[in-house]
Every structure is written in C-alpha cells, then in structure tokens.
MMTF fields as JSON, N, C-alpha, C and O atoms, coordinates in Angstrom:
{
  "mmtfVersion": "1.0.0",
  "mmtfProducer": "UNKNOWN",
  "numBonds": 311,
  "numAtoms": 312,
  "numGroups": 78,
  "numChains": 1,
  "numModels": 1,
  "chainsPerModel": [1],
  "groupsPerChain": [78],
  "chainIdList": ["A"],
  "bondAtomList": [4, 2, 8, 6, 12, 10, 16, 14, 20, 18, 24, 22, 28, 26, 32, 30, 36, 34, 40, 38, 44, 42, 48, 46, 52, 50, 56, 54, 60, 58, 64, 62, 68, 66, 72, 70, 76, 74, 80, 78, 84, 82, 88, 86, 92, 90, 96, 94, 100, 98, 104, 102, 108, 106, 112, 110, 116, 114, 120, 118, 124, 122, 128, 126, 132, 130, 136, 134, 140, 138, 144, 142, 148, 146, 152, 150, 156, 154, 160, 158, 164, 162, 168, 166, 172, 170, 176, 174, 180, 178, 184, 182, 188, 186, 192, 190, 196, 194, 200, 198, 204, 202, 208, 206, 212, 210, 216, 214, 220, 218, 224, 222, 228, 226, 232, 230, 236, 234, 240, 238, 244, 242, 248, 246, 252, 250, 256, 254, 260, 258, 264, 262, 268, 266, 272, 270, 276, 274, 280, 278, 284, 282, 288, 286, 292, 290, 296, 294, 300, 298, 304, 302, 308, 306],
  "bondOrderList": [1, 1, 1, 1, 1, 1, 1, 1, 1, 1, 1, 1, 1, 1, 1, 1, 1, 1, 1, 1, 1, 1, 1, 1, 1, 1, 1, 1, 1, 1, 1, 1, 1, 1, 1, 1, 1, 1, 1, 1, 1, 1, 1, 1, 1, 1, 1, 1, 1, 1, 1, 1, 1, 1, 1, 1, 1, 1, 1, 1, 1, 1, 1, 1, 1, 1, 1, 1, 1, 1, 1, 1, 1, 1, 1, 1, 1],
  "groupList": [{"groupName": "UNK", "atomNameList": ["N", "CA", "C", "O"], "elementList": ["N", "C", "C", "O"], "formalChargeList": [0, 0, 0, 0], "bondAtomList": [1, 0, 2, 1, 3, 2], "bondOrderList": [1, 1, 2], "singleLetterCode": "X", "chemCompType": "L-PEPTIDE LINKING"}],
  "groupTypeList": [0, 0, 0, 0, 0, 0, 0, 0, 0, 0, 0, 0, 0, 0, 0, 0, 0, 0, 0, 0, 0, 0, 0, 0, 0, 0, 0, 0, 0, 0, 0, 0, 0, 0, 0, 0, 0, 0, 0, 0, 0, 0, 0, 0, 0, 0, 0, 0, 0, 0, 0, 0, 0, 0, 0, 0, 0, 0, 0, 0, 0, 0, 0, 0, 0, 0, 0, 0, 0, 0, 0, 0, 0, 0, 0, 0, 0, 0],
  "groupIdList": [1, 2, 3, 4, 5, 6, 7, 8, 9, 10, 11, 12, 13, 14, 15, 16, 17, 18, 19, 20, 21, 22, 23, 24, 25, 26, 27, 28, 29, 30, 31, 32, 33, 34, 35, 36, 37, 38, 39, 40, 41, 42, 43, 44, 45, 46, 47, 48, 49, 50, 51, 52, 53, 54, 55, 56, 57, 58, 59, 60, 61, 62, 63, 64, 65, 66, 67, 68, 69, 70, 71, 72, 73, 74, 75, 76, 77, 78],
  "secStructList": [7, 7, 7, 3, 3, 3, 3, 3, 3, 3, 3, 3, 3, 1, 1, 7, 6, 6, 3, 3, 3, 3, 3, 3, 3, 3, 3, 7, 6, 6, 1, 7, 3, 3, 3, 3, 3, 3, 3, 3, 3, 3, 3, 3, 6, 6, 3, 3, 3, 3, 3, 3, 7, 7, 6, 6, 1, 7, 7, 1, 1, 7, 3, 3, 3, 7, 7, 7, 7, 7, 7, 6, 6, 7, 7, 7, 7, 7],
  "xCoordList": [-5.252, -4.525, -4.694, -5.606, -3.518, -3.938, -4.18, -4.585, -4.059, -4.52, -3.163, -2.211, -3.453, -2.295, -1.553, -2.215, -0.295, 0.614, 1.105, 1.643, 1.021, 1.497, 3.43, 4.157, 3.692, 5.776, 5.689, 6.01, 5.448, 5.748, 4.644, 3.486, 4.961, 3.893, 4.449, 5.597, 4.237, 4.686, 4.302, 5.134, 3.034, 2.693, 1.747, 0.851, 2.015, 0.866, -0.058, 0.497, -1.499, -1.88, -1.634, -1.289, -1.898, -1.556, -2.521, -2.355, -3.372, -4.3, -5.368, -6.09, -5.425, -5.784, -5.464, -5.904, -4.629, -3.487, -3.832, -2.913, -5.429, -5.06, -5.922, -6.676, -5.394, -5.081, -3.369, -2.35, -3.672, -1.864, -2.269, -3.47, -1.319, -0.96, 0.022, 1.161, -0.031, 0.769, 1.217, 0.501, 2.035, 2.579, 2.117, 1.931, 1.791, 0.959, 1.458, 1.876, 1.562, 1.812, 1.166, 1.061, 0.527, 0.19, 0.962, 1.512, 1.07, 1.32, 0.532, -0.556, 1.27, 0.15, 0.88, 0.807, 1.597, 2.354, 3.831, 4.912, 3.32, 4.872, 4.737, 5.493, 3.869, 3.008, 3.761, 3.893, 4.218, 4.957, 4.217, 3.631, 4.245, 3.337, 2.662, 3.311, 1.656, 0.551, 0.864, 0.969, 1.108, 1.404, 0.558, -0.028, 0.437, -0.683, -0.402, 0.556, -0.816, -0.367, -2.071, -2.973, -2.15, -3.273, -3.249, -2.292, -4.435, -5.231, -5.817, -6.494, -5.46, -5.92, -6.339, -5.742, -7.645, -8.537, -8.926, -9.816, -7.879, -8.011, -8.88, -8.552, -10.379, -11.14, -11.472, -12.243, -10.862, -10.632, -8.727, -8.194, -8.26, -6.67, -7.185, -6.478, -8.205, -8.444, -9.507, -10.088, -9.71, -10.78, -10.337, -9.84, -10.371, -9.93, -10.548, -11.276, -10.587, -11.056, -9.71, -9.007, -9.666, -9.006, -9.326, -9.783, -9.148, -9.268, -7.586, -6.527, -7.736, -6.785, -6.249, -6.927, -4.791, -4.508, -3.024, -2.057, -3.626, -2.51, -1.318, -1.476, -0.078, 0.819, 1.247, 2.278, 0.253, 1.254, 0.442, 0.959, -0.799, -2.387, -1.859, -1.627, -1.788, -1.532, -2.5, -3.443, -2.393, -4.128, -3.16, -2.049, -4.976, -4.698, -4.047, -3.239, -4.625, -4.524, -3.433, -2.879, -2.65, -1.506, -0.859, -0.939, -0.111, 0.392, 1.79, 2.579, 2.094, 4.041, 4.308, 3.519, 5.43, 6.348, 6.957, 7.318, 7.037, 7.564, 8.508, 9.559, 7.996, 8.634, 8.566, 8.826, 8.229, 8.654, 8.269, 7.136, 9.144, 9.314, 8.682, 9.236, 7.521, 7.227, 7.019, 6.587, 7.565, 7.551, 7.119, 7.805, 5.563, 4.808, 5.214, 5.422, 5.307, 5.693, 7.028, 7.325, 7.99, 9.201, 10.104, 10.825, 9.994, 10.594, 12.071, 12.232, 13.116, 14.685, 15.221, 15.245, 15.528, 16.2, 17.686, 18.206, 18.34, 19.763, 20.333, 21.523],
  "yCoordList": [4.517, 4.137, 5.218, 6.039, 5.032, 6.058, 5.882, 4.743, 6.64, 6.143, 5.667, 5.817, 4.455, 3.394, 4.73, 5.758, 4.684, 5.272, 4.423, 3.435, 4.649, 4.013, 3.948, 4.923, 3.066, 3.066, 2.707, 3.726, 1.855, 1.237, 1.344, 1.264, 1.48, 0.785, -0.33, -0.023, -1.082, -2.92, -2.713, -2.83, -2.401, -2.737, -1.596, -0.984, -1.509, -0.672, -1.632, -2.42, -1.394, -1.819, -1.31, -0.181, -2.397, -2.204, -1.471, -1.045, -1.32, -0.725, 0.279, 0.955, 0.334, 1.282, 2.038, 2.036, 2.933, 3.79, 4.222, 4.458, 4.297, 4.727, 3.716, 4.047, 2.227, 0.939, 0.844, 1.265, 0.165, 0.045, -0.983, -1.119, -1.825, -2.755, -2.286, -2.527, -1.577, -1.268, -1.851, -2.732, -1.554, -2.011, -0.862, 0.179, -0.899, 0.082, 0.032, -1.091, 0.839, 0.685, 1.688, 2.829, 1.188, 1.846, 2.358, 1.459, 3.507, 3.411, 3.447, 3.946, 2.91, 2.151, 2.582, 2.101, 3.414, 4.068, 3.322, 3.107, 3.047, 2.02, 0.671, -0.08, 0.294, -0.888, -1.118, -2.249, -0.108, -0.511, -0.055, 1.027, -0.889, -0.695, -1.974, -2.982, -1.882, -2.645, -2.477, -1.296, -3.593, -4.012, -4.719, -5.752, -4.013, -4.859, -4.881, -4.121, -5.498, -5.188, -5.139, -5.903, -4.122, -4.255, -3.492, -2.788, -3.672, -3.083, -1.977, -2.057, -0.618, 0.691, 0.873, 0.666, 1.36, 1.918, 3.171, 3.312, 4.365, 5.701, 6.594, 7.441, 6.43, 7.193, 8.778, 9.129, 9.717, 10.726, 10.807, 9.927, 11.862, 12.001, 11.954, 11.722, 12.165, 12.107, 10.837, 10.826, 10.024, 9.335, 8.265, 8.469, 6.927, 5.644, 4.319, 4.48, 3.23, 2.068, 1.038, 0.809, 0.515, -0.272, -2.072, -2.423, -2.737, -4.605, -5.31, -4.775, -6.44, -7.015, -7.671, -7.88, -7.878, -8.458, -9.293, -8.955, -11.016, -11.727, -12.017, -12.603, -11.417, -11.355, -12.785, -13.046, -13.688, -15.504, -15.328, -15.792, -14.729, -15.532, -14.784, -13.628, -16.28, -15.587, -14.878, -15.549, -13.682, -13.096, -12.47, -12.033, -12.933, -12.671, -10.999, -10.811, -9.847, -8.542, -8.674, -9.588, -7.898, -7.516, -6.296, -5.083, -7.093, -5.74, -5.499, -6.438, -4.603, -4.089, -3.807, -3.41, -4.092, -4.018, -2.731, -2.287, -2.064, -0.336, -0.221, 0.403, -0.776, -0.897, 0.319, 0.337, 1.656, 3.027, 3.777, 4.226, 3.866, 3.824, 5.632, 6.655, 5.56, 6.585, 7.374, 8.524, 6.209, 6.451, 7.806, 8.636, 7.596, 8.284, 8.561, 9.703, 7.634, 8.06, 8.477, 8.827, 8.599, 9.42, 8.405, 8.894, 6.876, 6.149, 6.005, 5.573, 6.487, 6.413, 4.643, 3.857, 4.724, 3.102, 3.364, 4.061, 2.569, 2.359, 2.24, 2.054],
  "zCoordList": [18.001, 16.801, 15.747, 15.648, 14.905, 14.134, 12.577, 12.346, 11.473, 10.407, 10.36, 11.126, 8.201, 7.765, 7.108, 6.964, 6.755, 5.873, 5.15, 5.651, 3.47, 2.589, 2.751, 2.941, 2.661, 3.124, 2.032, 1.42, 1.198, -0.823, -1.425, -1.017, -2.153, -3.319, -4.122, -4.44, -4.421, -4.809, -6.246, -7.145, -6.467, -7.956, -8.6, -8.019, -9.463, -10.405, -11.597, -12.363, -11.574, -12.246, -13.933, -14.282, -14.767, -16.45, -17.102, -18.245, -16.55, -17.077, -16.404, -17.137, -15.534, -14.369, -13.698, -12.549, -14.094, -13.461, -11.811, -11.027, -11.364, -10.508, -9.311, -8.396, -9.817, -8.684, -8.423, -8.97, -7.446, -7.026, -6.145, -5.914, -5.552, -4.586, -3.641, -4.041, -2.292, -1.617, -0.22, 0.256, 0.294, 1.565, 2.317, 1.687, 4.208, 4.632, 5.923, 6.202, 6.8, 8.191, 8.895, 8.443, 10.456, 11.129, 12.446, 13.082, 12.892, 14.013, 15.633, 15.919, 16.308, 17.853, 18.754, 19.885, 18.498, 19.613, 20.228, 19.681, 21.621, 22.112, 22.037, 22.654, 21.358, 20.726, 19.433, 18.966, 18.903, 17.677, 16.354, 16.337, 15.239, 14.175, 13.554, 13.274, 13.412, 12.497, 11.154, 10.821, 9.975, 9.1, 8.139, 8.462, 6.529, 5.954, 4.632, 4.498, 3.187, 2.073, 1.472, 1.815, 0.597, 0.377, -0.933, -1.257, -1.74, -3.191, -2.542, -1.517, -3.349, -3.189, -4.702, -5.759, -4.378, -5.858, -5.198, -4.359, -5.853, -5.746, -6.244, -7.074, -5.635, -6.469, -6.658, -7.551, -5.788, -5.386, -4.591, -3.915, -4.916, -3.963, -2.244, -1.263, -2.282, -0.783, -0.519, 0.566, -1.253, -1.031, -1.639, -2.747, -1.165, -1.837, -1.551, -0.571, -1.909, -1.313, -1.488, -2.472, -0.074, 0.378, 0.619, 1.707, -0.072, 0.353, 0.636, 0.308, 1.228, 1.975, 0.362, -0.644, 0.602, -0.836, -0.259, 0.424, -1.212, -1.124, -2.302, -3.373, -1.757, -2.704, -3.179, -3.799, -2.771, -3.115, -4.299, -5.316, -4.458, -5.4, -6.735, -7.089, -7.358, -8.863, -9.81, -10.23, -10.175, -10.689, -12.296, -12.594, -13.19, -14.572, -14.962, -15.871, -14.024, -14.265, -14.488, -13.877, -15.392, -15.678, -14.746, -14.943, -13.537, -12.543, -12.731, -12.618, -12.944, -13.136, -11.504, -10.647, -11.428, -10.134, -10.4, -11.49, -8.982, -9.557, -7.994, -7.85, -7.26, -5.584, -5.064, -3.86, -5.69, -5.071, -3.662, -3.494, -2.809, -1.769, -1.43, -1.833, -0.668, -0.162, 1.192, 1.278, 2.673, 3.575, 4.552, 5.148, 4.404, 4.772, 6.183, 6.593, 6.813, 8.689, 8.681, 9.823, 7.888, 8.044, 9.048, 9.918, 8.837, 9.651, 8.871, 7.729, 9.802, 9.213, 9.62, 10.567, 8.417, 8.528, 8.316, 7.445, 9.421, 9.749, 7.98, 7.726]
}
C-alpha cells in the first residue's frame, strides 16, 4: 500500500491556519482505493499529525468550508 493523498480539503480552521479537515485517498493498486476524512495539524510541510474525523459531530471550533480541490493522485474524472 502506499501513502494517503490529500484529493480536498473540506475545511480550514478559524483560527489555526495550519489545521484543515481533509478528504484523503489511498491507493491499493487493482484493489482500488482506501478512503478517509480526517484532521491534519501541519506541524512542519513535511511533517503532520493526522486523527480520524467525523463530519456529522457538531464541534464549537469555528471551521470555514473552502472545498479546494487538490488531487494529489492525478485521478481524471469523466
């Protein structure tokens, strides 16, 4: 398997510029891809911490929606 690639980013935090809430995919070969949404706290450009995150749970942080699409695996959609 290989590493996740960020495909969105969903949200930016209000006050933490460099948290985000993103959408992530892996690829597994002819297996397809592995799928996850998760909180990235970027503490270095090369170095980050990653937790599992549920988009239903309503939380006090103030997060802005930005959707910006960065499709790391270069997957072309019809």
């Amino acid at each position: 398997m290989g590493a996740w690639h960020t495909q969105t980013i969903i949200y930016k935090h209000g006050h933490l510029s460099f948290k985000t809430i993103e959408y992530q995919m892996q690829d597994v070969g002819a297996l397809g891809y592995n799928q996850r949404t998760v909180e990235v706290t970027y503490i270095t450009p090369w170095f980050m911490i990653t937790e599992e995150h549920d988009l239903t749970k309503k939380n006090s942080v103030p997060w802005f929606k930005i959707d910006k699409e960065v499709n790391e695996l270069g997957i072309k959609y019809p």
